[in-house]
N, C-alpha and C positions, 0 to 999 in steps of 0.2 A: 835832134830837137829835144830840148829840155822838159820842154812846157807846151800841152797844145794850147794851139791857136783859139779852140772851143772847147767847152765843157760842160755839164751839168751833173752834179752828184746825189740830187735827188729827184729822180726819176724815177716810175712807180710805174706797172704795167699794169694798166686797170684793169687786165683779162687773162688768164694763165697761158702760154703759149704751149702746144700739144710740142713734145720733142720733137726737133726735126722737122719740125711744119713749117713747108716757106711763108713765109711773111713778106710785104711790100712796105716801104720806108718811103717819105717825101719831106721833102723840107721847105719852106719858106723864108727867108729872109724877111724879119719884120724889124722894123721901131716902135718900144713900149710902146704905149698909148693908153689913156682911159680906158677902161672895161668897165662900165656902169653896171651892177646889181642889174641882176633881171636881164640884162642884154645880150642875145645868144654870141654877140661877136664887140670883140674891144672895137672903138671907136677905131676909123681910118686914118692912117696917117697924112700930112697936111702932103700937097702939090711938093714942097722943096723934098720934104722927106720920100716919096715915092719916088721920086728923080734919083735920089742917090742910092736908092733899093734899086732902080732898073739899072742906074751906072754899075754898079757892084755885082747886079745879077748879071750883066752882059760882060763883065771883065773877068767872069768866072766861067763863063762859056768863050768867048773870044780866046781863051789860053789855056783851054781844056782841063779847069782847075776843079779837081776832084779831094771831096770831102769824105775823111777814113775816118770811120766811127768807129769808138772801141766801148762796149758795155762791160762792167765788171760788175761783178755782186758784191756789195759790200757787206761784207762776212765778219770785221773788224774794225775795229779802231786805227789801224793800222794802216795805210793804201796800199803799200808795196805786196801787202797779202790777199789782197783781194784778186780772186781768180776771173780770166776775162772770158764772159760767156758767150758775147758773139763779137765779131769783128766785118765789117762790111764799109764800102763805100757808095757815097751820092756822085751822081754823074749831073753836071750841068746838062738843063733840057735845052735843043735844039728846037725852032719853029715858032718861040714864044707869041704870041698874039700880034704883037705888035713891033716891029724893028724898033730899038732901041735908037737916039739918035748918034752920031760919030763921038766917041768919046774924047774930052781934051785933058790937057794935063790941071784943068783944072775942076780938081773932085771936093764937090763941096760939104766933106766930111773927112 
């Protein structure tokens, strides 16, 4: 694999992490949306877009598709220098709220 699939290169730990102290990771699957000033949470995404977050989140759990994080510090200008400080993967959660419905081969995204 060339290129991952996800990324973010500026990410900032707003709290220093103590060496060695485990930490707990969670992820969501969101579509931008408006975040209005003042508002503790971005607007919700509409009915079509939630359908395609559950189709996605259930095709990620249905195939046991696990997500490998890689953090580096960016030390340089350079990427390939940049040393990797932790490495860890998300597991699709089981149980979710609600059964998702049968998915078809028609994903509307």
């Amino acid at each position: 694999m060339s290129q991952p699939h996800l990324s973010n290169s500026k990410f900032v730990l707003k709290e220093p992490i103590e060496n060695h102290a485990p930490i707990q990771m969670s992820a969501w699957l969101v579509v931008p949306t408006e975040w209005p000033e003042g508002q503790r949470f971005p607007n919700p995404p509409s009915a079509f877009e939630q359908e395609a977050i559950d189709k996605a989140a259930q095709l990620l759990a249905d195939h046991n598709i696990q997500v490998q994080i890689n953090v580096k510090s960016i030390t340089s200008e350079d990427a390939s220098q940049w040393p990797t400080v932790a490495r860890l993967r998300l597991f699709p959660n089981t149980g979710r709220e609600a059964p998702s419905p049968k998915l078809d081969d028609d994903v509307p995204f």
